[in-house]
C-alpha positions as CSV (number, residue, x, y, z in Angstrom):
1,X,0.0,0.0,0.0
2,X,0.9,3.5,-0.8
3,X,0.6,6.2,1.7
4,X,1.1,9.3,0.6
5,X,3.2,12.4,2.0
6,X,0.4,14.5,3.8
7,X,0.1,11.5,6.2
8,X,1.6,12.3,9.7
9,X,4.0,10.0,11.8
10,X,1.0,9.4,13.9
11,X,-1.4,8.1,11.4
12,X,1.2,6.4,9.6
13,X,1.9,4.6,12.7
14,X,-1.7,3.9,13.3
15,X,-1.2,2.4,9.8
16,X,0.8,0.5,10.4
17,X,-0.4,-1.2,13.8
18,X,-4.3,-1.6,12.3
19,X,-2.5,-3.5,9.2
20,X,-0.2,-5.7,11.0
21,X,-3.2,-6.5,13.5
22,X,-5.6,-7.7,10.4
23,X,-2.7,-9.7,9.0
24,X,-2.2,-11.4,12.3
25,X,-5.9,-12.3,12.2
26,X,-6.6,-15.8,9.7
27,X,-10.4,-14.9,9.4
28,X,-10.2,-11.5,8.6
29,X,-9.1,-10.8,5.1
30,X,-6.7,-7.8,3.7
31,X,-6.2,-6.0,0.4
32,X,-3.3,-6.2,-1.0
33,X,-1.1,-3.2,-2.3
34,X,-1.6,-4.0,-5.9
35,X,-5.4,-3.8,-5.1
36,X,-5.3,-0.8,-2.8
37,X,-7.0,2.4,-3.1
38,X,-5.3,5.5,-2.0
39,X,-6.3,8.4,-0.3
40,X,-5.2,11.7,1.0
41,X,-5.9,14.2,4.0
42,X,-5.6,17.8,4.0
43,X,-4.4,18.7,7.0
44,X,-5.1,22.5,6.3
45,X,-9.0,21.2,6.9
46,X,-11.1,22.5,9.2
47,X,-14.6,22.7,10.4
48,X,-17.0,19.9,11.9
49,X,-19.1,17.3,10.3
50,X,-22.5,16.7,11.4
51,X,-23.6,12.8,11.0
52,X,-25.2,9.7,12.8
53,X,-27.1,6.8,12.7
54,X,-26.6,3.5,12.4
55,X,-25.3,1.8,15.8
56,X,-23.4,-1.0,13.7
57,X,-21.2,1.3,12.5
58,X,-20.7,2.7,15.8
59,X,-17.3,0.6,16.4
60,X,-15.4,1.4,13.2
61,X,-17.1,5.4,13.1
62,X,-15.0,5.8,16.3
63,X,-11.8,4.2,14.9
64,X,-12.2,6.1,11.5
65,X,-12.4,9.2,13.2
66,X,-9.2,8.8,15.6
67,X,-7.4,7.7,12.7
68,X,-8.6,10.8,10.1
69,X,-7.9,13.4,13.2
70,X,-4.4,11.9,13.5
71,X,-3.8,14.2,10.0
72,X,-6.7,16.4,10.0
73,X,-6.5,17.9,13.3
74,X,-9.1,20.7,13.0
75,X,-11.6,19.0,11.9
76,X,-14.4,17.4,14.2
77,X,-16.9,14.6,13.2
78,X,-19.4,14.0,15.1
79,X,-21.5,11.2,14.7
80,X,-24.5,9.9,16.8
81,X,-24.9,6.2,17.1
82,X,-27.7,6.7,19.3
83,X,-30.1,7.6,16.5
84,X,-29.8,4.0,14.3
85,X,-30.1,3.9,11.3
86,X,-34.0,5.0,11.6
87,X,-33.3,8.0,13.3
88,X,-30.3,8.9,11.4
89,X,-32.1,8.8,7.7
90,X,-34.7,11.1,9.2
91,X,-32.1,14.1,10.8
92,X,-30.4,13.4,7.5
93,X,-33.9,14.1,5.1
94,X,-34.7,16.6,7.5
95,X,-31.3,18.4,6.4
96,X,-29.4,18.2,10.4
97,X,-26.6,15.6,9.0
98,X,-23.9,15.7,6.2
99,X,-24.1,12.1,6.4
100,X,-26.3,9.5,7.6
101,X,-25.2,5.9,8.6
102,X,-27.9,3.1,7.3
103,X,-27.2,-0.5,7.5
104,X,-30.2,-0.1,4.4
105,X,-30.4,1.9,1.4
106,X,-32.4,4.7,1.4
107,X,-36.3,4.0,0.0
108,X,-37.5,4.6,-3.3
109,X,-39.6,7.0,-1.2
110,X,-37.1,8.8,0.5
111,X,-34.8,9.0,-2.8
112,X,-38.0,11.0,-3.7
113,X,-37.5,13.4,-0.4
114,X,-34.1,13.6,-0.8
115,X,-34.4,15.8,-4.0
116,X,-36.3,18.7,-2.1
117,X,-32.7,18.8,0.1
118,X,-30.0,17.5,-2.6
119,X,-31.8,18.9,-5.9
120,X,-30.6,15.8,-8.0
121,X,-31.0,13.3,-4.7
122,X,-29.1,11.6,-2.2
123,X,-26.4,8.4,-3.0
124,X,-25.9,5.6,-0.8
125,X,-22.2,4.5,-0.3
126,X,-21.5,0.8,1.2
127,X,-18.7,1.6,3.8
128,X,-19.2,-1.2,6.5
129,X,-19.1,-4.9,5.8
130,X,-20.1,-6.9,8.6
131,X,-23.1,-9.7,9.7
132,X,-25.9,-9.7,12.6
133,X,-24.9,-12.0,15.5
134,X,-27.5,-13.9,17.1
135,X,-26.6,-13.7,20.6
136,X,-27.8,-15.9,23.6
137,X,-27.2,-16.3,27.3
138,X,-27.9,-19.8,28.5
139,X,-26.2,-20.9,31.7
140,X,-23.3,-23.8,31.2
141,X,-24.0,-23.4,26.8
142,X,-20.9,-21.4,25.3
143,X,-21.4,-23.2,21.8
144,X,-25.0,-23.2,20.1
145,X,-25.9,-24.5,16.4
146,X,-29.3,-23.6,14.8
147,X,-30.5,-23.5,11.6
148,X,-32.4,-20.8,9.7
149,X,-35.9,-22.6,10.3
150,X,-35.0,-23.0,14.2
151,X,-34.1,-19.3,14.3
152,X,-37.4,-18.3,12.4
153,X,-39.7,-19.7,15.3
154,X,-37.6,-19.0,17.9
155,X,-37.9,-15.1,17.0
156,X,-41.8,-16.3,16.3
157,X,-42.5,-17.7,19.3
158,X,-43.4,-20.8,18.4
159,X,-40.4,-22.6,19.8
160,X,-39.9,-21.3,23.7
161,X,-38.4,-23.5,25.9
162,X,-34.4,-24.4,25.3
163,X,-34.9,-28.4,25.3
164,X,-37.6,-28.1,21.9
165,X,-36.6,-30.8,19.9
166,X,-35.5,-28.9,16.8
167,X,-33.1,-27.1,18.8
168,X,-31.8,-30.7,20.3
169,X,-31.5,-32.1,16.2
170,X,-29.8,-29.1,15.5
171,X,-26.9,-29.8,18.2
172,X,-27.0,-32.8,18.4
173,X,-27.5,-32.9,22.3
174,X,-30.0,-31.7,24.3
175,X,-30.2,-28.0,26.1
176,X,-31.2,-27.9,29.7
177,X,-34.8,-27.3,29.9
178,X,-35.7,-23.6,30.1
179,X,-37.8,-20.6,28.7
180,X,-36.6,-18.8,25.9
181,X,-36.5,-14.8,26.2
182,X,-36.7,-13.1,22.5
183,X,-34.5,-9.6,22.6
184,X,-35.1,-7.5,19.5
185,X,-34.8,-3.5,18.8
186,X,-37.8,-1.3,19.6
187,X,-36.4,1.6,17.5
188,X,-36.5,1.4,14.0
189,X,-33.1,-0.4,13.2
190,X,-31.1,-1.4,10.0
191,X,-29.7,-4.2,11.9
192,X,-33.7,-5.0,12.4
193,X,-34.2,-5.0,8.8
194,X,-31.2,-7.2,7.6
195,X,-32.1,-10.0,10.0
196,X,-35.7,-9.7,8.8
197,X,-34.5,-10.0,5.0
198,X,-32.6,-12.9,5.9
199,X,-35.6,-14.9,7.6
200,X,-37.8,-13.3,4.8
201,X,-36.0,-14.2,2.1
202,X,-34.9,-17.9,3.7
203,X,-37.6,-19.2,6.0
204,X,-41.1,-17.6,4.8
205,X,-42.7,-21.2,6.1
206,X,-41.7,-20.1,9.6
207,X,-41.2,-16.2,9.6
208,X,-44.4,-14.7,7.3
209,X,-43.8,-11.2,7.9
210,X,-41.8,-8.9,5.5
211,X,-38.7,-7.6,5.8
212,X,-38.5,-4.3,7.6
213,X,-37.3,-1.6,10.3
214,X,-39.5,-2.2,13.0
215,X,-40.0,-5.5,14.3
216,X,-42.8,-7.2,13.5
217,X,-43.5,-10.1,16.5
218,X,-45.2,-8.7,19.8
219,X,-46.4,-10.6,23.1
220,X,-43.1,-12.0,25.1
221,X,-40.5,-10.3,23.6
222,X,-38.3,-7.8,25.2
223,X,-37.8,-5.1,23.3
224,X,-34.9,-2.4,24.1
225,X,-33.4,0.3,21.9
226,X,-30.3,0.4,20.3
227,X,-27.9,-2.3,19.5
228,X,-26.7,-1.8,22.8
229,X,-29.8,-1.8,24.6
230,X,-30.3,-5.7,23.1
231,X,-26.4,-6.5,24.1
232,X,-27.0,-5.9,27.4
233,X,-30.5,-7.1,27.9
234,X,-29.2,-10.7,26.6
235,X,-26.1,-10.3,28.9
236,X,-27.8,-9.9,31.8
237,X,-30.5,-12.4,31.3
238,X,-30.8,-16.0,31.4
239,X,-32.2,-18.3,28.4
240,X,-31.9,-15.2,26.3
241,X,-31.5,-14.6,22.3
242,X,-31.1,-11.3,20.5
243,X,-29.1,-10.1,17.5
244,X,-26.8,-7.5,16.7
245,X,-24.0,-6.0,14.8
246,X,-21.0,-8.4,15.3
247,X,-18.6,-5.6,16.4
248,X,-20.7,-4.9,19.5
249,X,-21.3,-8.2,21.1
250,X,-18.5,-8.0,23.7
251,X,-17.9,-11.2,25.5
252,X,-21.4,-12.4,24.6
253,X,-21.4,-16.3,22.6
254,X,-22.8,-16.1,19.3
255,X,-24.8,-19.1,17.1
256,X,-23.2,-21.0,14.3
257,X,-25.8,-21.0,11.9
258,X,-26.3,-23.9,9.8
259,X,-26.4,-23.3,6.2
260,X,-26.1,-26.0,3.3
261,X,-25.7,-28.4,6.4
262,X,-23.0,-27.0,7.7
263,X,-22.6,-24.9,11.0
264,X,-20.9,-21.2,10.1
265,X,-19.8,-19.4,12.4
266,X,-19.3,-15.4,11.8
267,X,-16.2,-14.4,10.7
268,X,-14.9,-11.7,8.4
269,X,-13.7,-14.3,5.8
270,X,-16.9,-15.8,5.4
271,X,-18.7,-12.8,5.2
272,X,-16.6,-11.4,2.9
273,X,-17.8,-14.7,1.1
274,X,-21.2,-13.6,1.3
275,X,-20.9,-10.6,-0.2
276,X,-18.8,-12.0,-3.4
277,X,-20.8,-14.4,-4.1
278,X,-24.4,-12.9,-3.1
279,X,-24.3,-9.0,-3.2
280,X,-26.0,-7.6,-6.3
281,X,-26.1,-4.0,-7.4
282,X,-29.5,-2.0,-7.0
283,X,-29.3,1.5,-7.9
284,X,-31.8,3.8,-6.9
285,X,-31.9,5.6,-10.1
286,X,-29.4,8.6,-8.7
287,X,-25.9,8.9,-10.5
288,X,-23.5,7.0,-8.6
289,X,-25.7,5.6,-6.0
290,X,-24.0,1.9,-4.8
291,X,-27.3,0.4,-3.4
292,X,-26.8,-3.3,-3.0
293,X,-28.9,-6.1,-1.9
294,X,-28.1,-10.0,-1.5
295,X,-29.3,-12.8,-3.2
296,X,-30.1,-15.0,-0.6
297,X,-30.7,-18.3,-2.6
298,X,-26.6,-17.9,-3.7
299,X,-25.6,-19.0,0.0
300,X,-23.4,-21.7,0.3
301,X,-21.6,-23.3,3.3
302,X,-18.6,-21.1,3.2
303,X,-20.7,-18.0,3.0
304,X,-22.4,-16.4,6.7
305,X,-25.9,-16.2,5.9
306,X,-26.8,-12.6,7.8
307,X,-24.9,-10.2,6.5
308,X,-24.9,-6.4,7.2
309,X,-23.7,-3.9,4.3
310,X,-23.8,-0.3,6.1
311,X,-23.8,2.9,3.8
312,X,-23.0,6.2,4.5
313,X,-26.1,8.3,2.6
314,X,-24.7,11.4,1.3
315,X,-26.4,14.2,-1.3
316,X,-25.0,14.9,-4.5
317,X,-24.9,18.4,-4.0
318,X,-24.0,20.5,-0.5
319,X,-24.7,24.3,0.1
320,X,-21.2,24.7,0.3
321,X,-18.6,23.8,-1.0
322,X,-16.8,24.2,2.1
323,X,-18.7,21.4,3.8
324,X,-18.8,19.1,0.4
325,X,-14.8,19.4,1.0
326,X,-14.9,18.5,4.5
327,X,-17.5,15.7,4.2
328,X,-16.0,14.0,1.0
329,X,-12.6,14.1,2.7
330,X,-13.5,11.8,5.7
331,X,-15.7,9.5,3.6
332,X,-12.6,9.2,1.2
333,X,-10.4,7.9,3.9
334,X,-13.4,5.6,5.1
335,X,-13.5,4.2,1.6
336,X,-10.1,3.7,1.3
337,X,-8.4,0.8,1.7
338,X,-6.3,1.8,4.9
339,X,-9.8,3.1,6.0
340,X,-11.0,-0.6,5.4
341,X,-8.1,-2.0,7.4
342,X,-8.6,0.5,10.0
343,X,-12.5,-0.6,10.8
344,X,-11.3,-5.0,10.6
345,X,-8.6,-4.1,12.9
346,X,-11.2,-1.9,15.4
347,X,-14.6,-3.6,14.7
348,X,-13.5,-6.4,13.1
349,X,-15.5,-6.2,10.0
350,X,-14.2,-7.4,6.3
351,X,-12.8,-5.0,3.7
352,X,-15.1,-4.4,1.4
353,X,-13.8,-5.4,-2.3
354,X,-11.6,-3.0,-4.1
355,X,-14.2,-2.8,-7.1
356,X,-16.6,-1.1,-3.9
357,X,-13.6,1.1,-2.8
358,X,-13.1,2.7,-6.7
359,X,-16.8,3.0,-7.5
360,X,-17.0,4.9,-4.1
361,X,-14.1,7.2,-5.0
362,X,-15.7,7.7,-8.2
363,X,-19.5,8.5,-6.2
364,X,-17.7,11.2,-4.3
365,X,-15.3,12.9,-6.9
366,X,-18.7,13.8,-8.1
367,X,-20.1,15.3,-4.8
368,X,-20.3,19.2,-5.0
């Protein structure tokens, strides 16, 4: 990798600590240097960047901005994982954020809004590759294998007590006897919707609700806000099972999920996997919009079947030009491949492909 000039000792050694950590990882891959893209910071920058949203991206926003204010010292990002990805699309529509984090594309109806606030509309940019976890907290399980089906009426409620046969077929072994706690989001969250288009997409037999936000099963389910808000609700409980972004579990066990009969466990190289072999583009009809969705019926046993592609949703257009600078700057190192590197080595996500990296660069050479 090349790194050019304007980088300061600091970063550079940041650089060089974030990269030796992903090499030092086997499940996480790394671009190469004849695949890299390169960036640069302007240190002369300055100003502050108004953003937020999605929680998944929480993790790797924090290590992206350490990294970028290593060089560009004057410049402040703040970003609000708080909101998800909900609550981030609608400060962003309602004109409060330069960026919005999503772990989903932007609606054909709020492309539409975006035009009163971006005149030609709003692009979505993949910059975080990761998968939803599903988490549990059983007392004397550390390992758990379910498949898709299992999962799907678990989160239905029509399986509710640990030792359920399915889940005993699934593991081969019984589970101690014991009632099953549900932990979804009760915001509107992008981590919600990618683990309802997986069950959608996979197990409509079991899970007949679309795809969405908000979650769709009520009666005995806890519901808590924030990614953060389900991580610890399943951490302090007993017999418990939520999902979340991978980077934010903590010390929490996740399930291998059994897909084309074998048990995958999450990792970076199999999501990574998933996306190669499964991501396909969708744009939303805005120049350089990089919209994807995956083709669920294209997973295979080396591929983790829930992934999370996270976008930073950005308008073509700025009232300044001052702001476009500041805000194309950041996203440029995010989308680079150190940027990349940086977020595995911090949040433990996968690179996403070089061919994402250059279509990006391309998206925001065009921002004005």
């Amino acid at each position: 990798m090349r790194i050019r000039a304007g980088l300061s000792i600091a970063t550079s050694l940041l650089v060089a600590v974030a990269l030796a950590g992903c090499a030092s990882d086997g499940s996480t891959p790394t671009t190469t240097t004849s695949a890299s893209v390169d960036y640069s910071i302007d240190a002369s920058l300055s100003g502050t960047i108004a953003s937020g949203g999605s929680s998944a991206q929480g993790n790797a926003q924090a290590a992206w901005t350490t990294a970028y204010n290593a060089t560009a010292k004057n410049v402040t990002i703040n970003y609000d994982k708080s909101q998800g990805s909900g609550g981030g699309v609608t400060n962003f529509l309602a004109g409060a954020y330069d960026f919005a984090g999503s772990d989903a594309p932007l609606t054909a109806d709020q492309t539409t809004q975006s035009k009163s606030l971006c005149s030609a509309g709003a692009v979505n940019i993949p910059v975080y590759l990761d998968g939803v976890a599903v988490i549990f907290n059983i007392p004397g399980v550390t390992s758990l294998k379910l498949s898709g089906a299992t999962i799907a009426k678990i989160f239905n409620l029509k399986i509710t007590d640990w030792s359920d046969p399915a889940i005993t077929a699934d593991n081969g072994t019984a589970l101690p006897a014991g009632p099953i706690t549900t932990v979804a989001r009760s915001d509107g969250s992008g981590t919600t919707t990618n683990f309802s288009n997986y069950l959608a997409a996979t197990q409509s037999a079991d899970w007949p609700y679309p795809a969405g936000k908000n979650w769709p099963v009520s009666g005995n389910v806890s519901l808590q806000k924030g990614g953060s808000g389900v991580v610890s609700t399943v951490q302090s409980g007993s017999g418990t099972i939520g999902y979340a972004d991978h980077s934010a579990i903590g010390s929490l066990n996740s399930v291998a999920i059994i897909q084309g009969g074998t048990a995958v466990p999450f990792s970076a190289a199999s999501v990574a996997n998933t996306f190669s072999q499964a991501a396909v583009a969708t744009p939303n009809g805005v120049a350089g919009d990089l919209s994807q969705k995956f083709d669920y019926s294209k997973l295979t046993s080396s591929t983790y079947p829930i992934p999370l592609l996270s976008y930073a949703i950005v308008c073509t257009s700025f009232k300044t030009s001052a702001q476009a600078t500041l805000t194309k700057s950041y996203l440029g190192f995010v989308t680079s491949t150190l940027g990349q590197n940086v977020a595995a080595k911090n949040a433990g996500s996968a690179p996403l492909p070089t061919s994402i990296l250059k279509q990006a660069a391309e998206t925001l050479a065009a921002i004005k």
